[in-house]
C-alpha positions as CSV (number, residue, x, y, z in Angstrom):
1,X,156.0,6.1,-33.3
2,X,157.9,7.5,-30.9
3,X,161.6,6.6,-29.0
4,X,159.9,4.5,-26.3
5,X,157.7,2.2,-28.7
6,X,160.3,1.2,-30.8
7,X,162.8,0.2,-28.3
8,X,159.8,-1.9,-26.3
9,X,159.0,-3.6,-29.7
10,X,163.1,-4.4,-29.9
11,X,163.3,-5.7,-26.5
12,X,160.3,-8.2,-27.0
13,X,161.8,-9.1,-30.3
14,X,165.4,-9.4,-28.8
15,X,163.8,-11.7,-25.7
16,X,161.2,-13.9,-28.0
17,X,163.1,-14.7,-31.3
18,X,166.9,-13.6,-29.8
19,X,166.1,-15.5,-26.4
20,X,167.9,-12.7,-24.7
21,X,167.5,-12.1,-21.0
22,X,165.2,-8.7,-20.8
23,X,167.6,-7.4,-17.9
24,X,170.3,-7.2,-20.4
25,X,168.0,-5.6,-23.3
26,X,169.1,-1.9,-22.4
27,X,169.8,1.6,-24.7
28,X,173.2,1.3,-24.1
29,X,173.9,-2.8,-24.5
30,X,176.3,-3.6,-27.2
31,X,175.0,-5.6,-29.6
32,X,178.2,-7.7,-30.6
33,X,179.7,-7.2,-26.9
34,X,176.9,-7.5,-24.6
35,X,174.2,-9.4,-26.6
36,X,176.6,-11.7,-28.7
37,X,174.4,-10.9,-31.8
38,X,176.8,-11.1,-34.9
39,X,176.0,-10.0,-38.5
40,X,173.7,-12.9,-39.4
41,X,172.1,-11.9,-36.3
42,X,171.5,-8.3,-37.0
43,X,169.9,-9.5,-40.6
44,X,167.6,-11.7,-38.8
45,X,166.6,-8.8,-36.1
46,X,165.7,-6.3,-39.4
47,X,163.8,-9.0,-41.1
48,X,162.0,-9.6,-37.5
49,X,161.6,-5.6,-37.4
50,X,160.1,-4.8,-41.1
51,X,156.8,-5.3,-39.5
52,X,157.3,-1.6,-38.0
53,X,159.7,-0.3,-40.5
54,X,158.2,2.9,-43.1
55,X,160.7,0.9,-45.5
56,X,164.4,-1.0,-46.0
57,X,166.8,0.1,-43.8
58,X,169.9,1.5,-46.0
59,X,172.9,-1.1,-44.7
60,X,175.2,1.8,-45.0
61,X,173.4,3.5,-41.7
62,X,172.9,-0.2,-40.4
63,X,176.8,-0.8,-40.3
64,X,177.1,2.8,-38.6
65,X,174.9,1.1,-35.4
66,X,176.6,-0.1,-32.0
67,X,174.1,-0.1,-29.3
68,X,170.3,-0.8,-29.1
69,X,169.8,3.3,-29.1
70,X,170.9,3.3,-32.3
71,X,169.2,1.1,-33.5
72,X,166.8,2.5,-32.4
73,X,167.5,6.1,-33.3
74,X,168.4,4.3,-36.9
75,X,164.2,3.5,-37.1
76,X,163.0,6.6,-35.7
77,X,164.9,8.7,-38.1
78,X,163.1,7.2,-41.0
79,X,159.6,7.1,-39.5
80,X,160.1,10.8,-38.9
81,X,161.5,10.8,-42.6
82,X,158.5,9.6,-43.7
């Protein structure tokens, strides 16, 4: 899965269970600053993504993440791990 596919399936996650705006779902957007998701949030959002996800995400990277890229780099580092 590349880049592209993984952030489309966190936008429509974001916008559907999130009811974010999909103008404001962009690789650089914050996700405590610009998309007011706090920690419970970003548990929901992994729980929403283990659909697509090769396995667990290890919280240690999780905590590293700021933006939706890294999130999404985050995922396509362990697909390509895999």
């Amino acid at each position: 899965m590349d880049k592209q596919v993984i952030f489309d399936t966190l936008k429509k996650v974001l916008a559907e269970k999130f009811g974010l705006k999909e103008d404001t779902i962009v690789p650089d957007a914050k996700l405590n600053e610009d998309l007011k998701l706090d920690s419970i949030d970003a548990v929901d959002l992994i729980v929403e993504l283990k659909s697509i996800l090769p396995k667990n995400i290890d919280p240690a990277e999780f905590k590293k993440v700021r933006t939706l890229q890294d999130v999404v780099d985050v995922i396509h580092a362990m697909m390509v791990k895999n």
